[in-house]
C-alpha positions as a printed Julia matrix, in Angstrom:
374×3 Matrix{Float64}:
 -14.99   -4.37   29.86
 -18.56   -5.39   29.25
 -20.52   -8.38   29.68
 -20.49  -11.09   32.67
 -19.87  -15.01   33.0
 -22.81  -15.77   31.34
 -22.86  -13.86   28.12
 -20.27  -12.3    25.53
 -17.16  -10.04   27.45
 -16.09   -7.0    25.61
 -12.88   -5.45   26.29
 -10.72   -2.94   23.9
  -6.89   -3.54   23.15
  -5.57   -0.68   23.0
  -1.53   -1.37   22.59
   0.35   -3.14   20.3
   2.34   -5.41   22.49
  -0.94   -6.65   23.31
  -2.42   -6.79   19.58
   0.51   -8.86   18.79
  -0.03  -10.86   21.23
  -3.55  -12.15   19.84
  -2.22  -13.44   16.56
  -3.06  -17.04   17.4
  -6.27  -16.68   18.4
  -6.82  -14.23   16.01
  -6.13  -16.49   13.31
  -8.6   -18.91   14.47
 -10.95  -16.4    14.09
 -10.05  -15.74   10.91
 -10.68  -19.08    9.53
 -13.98  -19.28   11.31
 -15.21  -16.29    9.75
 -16.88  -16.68    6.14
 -16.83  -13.41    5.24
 -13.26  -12.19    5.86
 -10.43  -11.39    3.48
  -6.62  -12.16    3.69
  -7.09   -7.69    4.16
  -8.51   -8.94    7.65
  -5.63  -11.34    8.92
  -2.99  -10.94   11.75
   0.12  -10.59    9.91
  -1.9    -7.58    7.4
  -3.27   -5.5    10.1
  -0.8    -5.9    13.04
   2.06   -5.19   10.26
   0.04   -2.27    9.15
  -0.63   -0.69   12.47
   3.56   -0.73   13.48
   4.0     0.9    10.14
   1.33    2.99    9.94
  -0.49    3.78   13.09
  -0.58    6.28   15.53
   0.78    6.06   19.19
  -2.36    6.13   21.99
  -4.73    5.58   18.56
  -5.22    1.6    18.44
  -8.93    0.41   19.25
  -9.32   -3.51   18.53
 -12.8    -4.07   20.08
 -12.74   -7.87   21.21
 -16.02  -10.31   21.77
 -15.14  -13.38   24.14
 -17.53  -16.07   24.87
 -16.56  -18.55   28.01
 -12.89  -17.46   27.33
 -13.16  -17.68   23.25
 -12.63  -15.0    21.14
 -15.8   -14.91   18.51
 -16.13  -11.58   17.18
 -13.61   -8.56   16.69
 -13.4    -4.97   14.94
  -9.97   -4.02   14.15
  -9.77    0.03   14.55
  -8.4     3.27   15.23
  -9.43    6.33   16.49
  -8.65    9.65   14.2
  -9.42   13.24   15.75
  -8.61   15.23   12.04
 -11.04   16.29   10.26
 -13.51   14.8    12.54
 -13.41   12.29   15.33
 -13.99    8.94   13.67
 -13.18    5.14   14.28
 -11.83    3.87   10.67
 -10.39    0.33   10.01
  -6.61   -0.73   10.54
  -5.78   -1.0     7.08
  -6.94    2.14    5.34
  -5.54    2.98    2.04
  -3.94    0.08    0.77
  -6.99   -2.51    1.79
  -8.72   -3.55   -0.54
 -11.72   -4.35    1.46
 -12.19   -4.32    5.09
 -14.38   -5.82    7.48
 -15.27   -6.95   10.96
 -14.34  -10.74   11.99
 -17.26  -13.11   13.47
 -17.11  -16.51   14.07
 -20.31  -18.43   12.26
 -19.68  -21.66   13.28
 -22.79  -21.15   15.13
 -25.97  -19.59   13.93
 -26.55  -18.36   17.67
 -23.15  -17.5    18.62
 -22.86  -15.73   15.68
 -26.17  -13.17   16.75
 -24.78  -12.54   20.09
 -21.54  -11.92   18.99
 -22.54   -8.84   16.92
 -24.93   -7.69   19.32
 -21.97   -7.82   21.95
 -19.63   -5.96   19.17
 -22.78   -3.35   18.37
 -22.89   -2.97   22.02
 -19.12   -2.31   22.76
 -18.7     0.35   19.77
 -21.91    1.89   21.02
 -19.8     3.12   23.87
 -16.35    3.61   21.8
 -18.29    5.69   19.42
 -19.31    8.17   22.3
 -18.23   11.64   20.03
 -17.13    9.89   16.88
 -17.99    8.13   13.75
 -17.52    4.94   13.0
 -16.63    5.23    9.12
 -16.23    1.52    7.68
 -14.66    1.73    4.34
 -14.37   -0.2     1.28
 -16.78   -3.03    2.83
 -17.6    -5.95    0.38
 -21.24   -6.91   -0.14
 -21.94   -9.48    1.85
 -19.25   -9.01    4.38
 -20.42   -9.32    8.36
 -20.26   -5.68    9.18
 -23.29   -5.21    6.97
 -25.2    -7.2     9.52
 -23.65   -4.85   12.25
 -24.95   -1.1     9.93
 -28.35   -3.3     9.45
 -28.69   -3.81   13.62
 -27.17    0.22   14.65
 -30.17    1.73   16.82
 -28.09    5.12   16.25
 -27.28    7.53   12.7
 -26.43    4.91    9.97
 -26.11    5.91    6.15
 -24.63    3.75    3.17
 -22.65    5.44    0.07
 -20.95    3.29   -2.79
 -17.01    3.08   -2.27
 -14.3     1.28   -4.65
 -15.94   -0.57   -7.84
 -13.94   -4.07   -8.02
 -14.14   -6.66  -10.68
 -14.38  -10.33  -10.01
 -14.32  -13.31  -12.34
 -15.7   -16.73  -11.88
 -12.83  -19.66  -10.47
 -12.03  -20.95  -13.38
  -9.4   -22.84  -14.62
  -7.41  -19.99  -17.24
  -8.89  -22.21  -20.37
 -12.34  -22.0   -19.15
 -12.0   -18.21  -18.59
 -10.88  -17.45  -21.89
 -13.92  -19.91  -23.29
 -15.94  -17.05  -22.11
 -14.42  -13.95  -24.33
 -16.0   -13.15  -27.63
 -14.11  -15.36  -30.34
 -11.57  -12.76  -31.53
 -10.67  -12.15  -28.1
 -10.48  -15.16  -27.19
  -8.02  -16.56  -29.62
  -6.05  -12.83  -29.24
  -5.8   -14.71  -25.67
  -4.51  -17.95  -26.49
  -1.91  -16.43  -29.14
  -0.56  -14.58  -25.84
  -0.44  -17.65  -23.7
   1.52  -19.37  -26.8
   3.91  -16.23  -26.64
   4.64  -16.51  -23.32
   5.43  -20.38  -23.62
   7.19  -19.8   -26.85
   9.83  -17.23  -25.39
  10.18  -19.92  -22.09
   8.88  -17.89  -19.29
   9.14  -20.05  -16.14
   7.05  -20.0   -13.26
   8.02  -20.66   -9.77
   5.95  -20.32   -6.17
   8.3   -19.02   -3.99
   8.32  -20.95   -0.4
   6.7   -19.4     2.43
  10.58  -18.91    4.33
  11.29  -17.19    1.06
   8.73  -14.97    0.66
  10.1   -11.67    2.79
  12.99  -11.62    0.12
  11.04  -11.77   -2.81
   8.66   -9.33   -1.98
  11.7    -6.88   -1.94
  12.6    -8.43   -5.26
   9.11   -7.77   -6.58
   9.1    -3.95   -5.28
  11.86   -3.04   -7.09
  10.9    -4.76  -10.66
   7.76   -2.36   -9.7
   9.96    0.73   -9.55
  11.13   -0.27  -12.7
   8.21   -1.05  -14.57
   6.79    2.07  -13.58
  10.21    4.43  -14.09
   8.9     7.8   -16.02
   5.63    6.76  -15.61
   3.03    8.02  -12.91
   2.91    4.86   -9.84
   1.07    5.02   -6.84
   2.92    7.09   -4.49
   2.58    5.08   -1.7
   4.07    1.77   -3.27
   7.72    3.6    -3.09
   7.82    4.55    0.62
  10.07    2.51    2.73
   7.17    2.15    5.46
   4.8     0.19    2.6
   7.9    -1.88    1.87
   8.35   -2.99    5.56
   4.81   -3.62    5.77
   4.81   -5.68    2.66
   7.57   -8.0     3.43
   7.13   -8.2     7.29
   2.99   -9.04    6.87
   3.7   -11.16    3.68
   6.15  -13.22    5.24
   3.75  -14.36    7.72
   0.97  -14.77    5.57
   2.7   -17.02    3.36
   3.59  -19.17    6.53
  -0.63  -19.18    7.46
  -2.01  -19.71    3.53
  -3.01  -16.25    3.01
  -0.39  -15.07    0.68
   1.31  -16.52   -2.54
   4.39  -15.05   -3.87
   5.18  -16.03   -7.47
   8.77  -15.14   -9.44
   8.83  -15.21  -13.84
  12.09  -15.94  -14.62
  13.8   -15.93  -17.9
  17.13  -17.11  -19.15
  17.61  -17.17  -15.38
  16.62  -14.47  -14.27
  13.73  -13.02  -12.67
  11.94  -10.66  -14.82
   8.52  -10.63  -12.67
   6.84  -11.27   -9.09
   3.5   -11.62   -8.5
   1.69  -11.33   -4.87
  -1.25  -12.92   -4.94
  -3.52  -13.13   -1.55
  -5.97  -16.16   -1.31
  -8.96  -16.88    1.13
 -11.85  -19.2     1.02
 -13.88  -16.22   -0.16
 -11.98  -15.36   -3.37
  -8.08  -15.04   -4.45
  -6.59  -12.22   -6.01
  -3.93  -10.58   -7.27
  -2.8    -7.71   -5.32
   0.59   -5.95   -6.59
   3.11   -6.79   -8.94
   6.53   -5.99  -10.24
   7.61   -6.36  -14.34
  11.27   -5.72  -15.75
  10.61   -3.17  -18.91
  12.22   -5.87  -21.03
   8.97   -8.01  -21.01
   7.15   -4.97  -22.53
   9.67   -4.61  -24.98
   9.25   -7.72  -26.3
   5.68   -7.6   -26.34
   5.02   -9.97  -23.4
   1.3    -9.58  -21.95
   1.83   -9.62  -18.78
  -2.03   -8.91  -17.9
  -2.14  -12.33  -18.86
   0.37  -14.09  -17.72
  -0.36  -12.54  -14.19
  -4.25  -13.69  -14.58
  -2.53  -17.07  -15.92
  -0.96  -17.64  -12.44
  -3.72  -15.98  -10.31
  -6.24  -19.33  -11.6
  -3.33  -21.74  -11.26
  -3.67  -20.83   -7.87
  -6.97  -21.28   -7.57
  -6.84  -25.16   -9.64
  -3.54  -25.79   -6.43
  -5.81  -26.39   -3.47
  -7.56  -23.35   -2.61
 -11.73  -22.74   -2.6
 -11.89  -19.62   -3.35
 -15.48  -19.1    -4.37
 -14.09  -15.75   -6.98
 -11.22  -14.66   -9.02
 -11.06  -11.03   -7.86
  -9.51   -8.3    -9.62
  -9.68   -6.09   -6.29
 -10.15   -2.27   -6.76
 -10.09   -0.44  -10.14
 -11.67   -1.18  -13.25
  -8.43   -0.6   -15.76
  -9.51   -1.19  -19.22
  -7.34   -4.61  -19.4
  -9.02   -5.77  -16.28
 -12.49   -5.47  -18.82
 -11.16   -7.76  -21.44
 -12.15  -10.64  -19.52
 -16.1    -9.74  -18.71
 -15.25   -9.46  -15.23
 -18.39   -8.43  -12.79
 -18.55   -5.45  -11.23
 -19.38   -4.74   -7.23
 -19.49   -2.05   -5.51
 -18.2    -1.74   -1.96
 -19.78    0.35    0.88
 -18.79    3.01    3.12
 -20.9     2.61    6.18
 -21.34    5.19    8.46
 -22.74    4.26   12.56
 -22.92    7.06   15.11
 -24.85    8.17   18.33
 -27.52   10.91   18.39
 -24.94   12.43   20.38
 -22.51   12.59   17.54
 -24.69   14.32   15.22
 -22.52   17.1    14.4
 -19.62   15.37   13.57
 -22.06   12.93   11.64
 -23.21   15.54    9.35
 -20.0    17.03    8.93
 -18.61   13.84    7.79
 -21.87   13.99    5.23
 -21.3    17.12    4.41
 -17.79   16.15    3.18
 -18.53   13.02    1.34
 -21.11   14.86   -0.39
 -18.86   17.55   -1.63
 -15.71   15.23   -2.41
 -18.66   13.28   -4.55
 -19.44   16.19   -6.38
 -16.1    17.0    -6.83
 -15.45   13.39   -8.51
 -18.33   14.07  -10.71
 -17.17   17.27  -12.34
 -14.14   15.96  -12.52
 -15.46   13.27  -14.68
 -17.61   15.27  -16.74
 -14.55   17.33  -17.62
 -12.52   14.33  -18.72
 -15.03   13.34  -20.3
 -15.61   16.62  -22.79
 -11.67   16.05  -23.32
 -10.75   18.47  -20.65
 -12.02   21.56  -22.42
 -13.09   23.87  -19.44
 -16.14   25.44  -21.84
């Protein structure tokens, strides 16, 4: 613990009985801070620490200010291939970030000098590697204020569209597109696709339901490895259960002739709204359903039901159908903070990026020459 009764106090939570038990306050958090991401709520990163983290690992650094929590940086500690501090979240985040509560220009400073301050010391012999951070997002502020090693690379492009109602977004394709668009929305009303938002006590069930019309869409085809565990389906239902219950998540079923040929799970914030996996029955391929479309369809209903999101994001990847719609591209950062201390480990780390980067590149190039190897 840092700090006194006049300042910021910074602990560490280091268990998961007592990461659970900051969900409330947590959550207040959450809404206070402008910059976070439904990727940055309770029911996400608690869920994905019980299925995914490692025992004695957990490192949630925590800001309090006369008893109030104002600032906190979700991570763990990894010792392979280097010591590091990475996000709760990894891999199947689409962004991550720390939490600070702006409410207050000056609280807001001292909070993320406090946080600076308390990974200063946790970062004693490791790296603090933030991944797939979204421009704008607060820990920028904290890479911009590091006294220590600091170095920015580009991370995940995502796509992002303007929140629109689905009208106005097709209004802004080139005219053949654009009416290729509306002949697809016409489809899908034609063949009597109904939509339906599932409620919030429903929403652990569904996302089963949606997991295996993903299977299925994806049978004989290559699919994300990681979407077929059992541990990402625990996850899944156990965090989206409770984020339906706060606002942060929105499950939607397709059915037709009563049944349920698609789910959609589609996470909303003030900051944007997007969707983030999905599940399709082969049959609506077969009979030449776009369901790119539909999906987008839903995704701005959304958006037109109550929420401010300021962006319809696309999240990670730039898939040729995402590009139809003239979607614009950001980049997210990896942000790297360390001690002079940890300078070995720092340029290791480099070292590595670096070489994966290159990697990426030739791989590129030789997709790119049609995978001749002259």
């Amino acid at each position: 613990m840092t700090g006194g009764a006049s300042g910021p106090v910074v602990t560490v939570c280091t268990d998961t009985a007592g990461f659970g038990a900051l969900r409330e306050e947590w959550n207040r958090l959450h809404r206070a801070s402008p910059t976070a991401t439904p990727f940055q709520s309770h029911a996400w990163l608690h869920s994905w620490w019980i299925s995914y983290g490692g025992s004695g690992s957990l490192r949630v650094v925590l800001v309090r200010e006369e008893g109030r929590l104002v600032a906190a940086a979700p991570l763990m500690r990894r010792l392979r291939p280097f010591p590091t501090l990475t996000p709760l979240g990894t891999g199947i985040s689409d962004f991550s970030d720390i939490l600070v509560d702006e409410e207050s220009a000056s609280t807001a400073r001292r909070s993320v000098e406090a946080l600076g301050e308390g990974l200063w010391k946790l970062a004693r012999g490791a790296v603090l590697d933030l991944r797939e951070v979204r421009p704008g997002s607060a820990a920028e502020a904290l890479h911009d204020s590091w006294p220590g090693l600091r170095r920015r690379f580009d991370d995940s492009a995502c796509l992002e569209l303007p929140a629109l109602p689905m009208d106005d977004l097709v209004q802004r394709l080139p005219r053949p597109r654009a009416q290729r668009a509306r002949a697809k929305m016409r489809k899908l009303d034609a063949v009597g696709i109904e939509r339906r938002v599932v409620p919030a006590a429903e929403a652990g069930s569904s996302v089963r339901r949606l997991l295996e019309l993903h299977q299925l869409q994806w049978q004989e085809r290559k699919v994300t490895t990681e979407h077929v565990k059992p541990r990402f389906a625990e996850h899944l239902s156990r965090s989206v259960s409770l984020m339906a219950e706060t606002g942060d998540a929105v499950v939607t079923e397709f059915t037709l002739d009563g049944s349920v040929v698609a789910a959609d799970l589609t996470f909303v914030s003030p900051r944007l709204a997007g969707g983030y996996l999905y599940g399709a029955h082969p049959q609506l391929r077969e009979r030449k359903i776009d369901v790119a479309t539909m999906l987008l369809r839903s995704c701005a209903e959304h958006l037109q039901d109550g929420s401010r999101a300021e962006v319809l994001s696309l999240l990670r990847g730039t898939e040729p159908y995402k590009m139809h719609w003239r979607p614009e591209q950001l980049v997210n950062q990896r942000l790297l903070l360390a001690r002079s201390g940890s300078a070995p480990q720092f340029a290791a780390l480099l070292a590595d990026i670096r070489a994966r980067s290159c990697a990426k590149r030739a791989r590129r190039a030789w997709k790119e020459r049609g995978g001749d190897p002259a």
